[in-house]
C-alpha positions, -999 to +999 in steps of 0.1 A: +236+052-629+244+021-611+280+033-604+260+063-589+237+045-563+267+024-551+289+055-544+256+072-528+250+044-510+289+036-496+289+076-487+251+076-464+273+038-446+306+058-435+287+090-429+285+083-393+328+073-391+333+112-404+311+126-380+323+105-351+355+116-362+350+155-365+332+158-336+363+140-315+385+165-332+363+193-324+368+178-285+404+180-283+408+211-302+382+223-274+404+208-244+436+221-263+426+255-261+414+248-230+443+237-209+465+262-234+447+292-215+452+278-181+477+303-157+499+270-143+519+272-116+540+249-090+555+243-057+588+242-046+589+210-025+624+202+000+631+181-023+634+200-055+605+181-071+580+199-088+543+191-084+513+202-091+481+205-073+451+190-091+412+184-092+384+170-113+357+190-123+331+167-137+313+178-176+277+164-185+291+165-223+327+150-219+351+133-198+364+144-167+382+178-169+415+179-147+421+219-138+449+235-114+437+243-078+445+280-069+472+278-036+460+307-023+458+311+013+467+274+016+493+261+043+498+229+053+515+227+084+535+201+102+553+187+125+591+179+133+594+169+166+593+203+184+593+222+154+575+224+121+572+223+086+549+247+062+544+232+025+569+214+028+599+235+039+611+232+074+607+259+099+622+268+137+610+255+167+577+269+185+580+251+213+606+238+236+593+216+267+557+218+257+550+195+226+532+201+194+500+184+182+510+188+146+508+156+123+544+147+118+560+155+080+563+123+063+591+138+046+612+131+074+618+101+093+636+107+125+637+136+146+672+141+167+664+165+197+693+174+227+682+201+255+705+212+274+698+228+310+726+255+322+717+249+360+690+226+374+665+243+397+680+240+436+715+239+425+737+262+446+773+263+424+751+285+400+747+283+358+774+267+335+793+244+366+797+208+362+776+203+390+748+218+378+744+216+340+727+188+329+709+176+296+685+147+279+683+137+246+654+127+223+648+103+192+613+104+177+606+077+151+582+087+131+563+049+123+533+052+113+523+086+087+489+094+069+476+130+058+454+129+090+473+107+113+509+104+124+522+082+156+556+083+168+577+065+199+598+086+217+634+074+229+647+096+254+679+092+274+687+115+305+724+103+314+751+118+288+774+117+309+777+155+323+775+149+359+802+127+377+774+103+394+763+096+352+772+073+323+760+078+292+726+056+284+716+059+322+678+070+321+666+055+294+633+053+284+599+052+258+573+076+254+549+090+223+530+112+209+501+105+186+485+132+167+452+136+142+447+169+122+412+179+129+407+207+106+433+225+079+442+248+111+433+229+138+452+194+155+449+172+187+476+150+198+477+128+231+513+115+242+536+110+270+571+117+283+592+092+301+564+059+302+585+034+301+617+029+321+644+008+315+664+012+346+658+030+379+679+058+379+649+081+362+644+110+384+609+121+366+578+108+367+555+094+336+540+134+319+511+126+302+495+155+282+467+161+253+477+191+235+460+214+206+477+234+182+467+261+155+485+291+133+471+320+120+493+333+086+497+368+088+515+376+059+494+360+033+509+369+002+539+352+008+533+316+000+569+307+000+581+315+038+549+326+057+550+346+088+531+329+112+516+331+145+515+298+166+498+285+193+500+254+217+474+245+244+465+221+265+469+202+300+497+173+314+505+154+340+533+154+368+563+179+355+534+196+338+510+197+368+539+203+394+530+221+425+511+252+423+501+240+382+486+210+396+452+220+403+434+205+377+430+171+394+449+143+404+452+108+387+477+076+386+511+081+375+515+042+368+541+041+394+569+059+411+592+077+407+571+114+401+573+149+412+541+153+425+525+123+440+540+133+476+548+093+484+520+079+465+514+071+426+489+094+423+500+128+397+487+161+399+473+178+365+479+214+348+478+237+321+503+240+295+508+260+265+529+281+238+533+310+216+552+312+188+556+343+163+578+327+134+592+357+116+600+330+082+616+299+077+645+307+097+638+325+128+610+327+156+606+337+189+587+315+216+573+318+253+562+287+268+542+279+302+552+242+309+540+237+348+576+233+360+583+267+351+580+288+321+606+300+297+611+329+267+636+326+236+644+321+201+649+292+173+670+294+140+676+276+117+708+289+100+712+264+072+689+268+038+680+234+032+687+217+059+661+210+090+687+216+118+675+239+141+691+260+171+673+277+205+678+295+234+658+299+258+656+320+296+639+303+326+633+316+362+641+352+352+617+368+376+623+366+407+601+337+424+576+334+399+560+311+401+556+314+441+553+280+442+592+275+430+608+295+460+616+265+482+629+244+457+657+275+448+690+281+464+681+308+497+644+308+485+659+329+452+654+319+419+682+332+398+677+331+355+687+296+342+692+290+308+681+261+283+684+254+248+682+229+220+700+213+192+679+196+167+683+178+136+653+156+112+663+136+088 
């Protein structure tokens, strides 16, 4: 009997240890089951990597339950220098001369951009001569990242070398761009073109601009390579506001030389915009307003992997619009120029 009590008694003492134990088992055979009935799925990234999209859904009775987020519907949209990047995977250019308020892709770290022009505006020996081709060329750093934020300095160099009166590295000079995504589909960025000069042989002034941007997916069941539609708008200074553009107001251009201060250091302000239909990943067609002029084209990007991207682009092809371009053309006649871009991020 005493044997009895002592075994009754050592059973009521670990009583508690069995059903602290059964009930954890119960737990994880609850989460097993749980997570076993889950549909998963994952996303391709540039890189190869797999990952997966999570969030916590908090339990009064357990621990914090980690379930996959649905990526339906869901872009995340980005920029590389004047074109972009959806999920991840790099896409054509939307946008030539008129920049992009996209937060940069942290993926990449420098953006390579050369435009070339086939004739400048007021050049009589016509497009494709030696005397009348020209061309710049862009390196964006991309220095500071963050999901919202991105800021970037902008080396540009206008002598390559193309005309006789040029060396290459003439022209150079800074500018920027720094953008913040406001909502999923909607970003600002502020920036400037050509700020500061390192020599005096720049023959444009300092092109301020602030500049939204938004898409609109129209093929929403393909996640992979969306269709998308693509649009840039906003206002700038100087080659943005020249002439006839510039009636938005006038303010300093921090110095000479400019296009439209007419002697003085005061810049004229106008509307700018784009809009892009991007067909896929690889090819898009684009019509931009950029105050100097406008221009019409495509982008491709003929390599898989690889963010290198290729446009063309026609300028001036109807005949003296805008009005305000007649005197600066050959026998008041603006003939179609042609301009186009070779870009590379990395």
């Amino acid at each position: 009997m005493f044997f009895k009590s002592i075994i009754f008694s050592f059973l009521i003492l670990i009583s508690p240890l069995f059903l602290k134990t059964f009930s954890k088992q119960n737990f994880h055979h609850f989460k097993s089951s749980f997570l076993a009935n889950l549909k998963w799925s994952y996303e391709d990234e540039l890189n190869n990597e797999r990952e997966l999209e999570w969030e916590v859904h908090e339990n009064l009775n357990f621990n914090k339950i980690y379930k996959l987020i649905s990526k339906k519907n869901k872009y995340n949209v980005r920029g590389l220098g004047r074109a972009i990047s959806v999920n991840g995977y790099p896409y054509p250019e939307i946008s030539n001369y008129v920049p992009n308020a996209f937060v940069e892709d942290s993926q990449k770290k420098i953006n390579f951009h050369f435009r070339g022009i086939s004739q400048t505006r007021g050049c009589p020996q016509g497009n494709f001569t030696k005397e009348c081709a020209d061309g710049v060329m862009d390196l964006n750093f991309n220095l500071i990242n963050s999901e919202k934020y991105s800021f970037y300095p902008k080396l540009n160099i206008q002598g390559l070398g193309f005309r006789n009166e040029s060396y290459f590295g003439q022209g150079t000079n800074l500018g920027f761009k720094f953008a913040r995504r406001l909502t999923p589909s909607w970003s600002l960025a502020i920036g400037g073109e050509n700020i500061i000069h390192f020599d005096d042989s720049i023959d444009l002034g300092r092109n301020f601009y602030i500049v939204g941007s938004t898409f609109y997916p129209l093929n929403k069941t393909n996640k992979d390579n969306p269709s998308l539609l693509l649009f840039n708008i906003g206002i700038g200074s100087d080659f943005y506001g020249y002439r006839g553009n510039g009636f938005l107001g006038r303010t300093s251009c921090f110095g000479r030389p400019n296009l439209t201060g007419e002697g003085t250091d005061n810049c004229t302000w106008g509307p700018i915009g784009s809009v892009t239909y991007a067909f896929n990943d690889r090819f898009s067609v684009n019509t931009e307003w950029f105050g100097y002029g406008y221009g019409a084209g495509f982008s491709l990007r003929p390599l898989a992997n690889q963010a290198i991207n290729f446009s063309l682009y026609a300028t001036d092809f109807i005949n003296n619009f805008p009005k305000y371009n007649e005197d600066s053309c050959p026998d008041s006649n603006c003939s179609t120029r042609f301009y186009g871009s070779l870009s590379y991020s990395f």
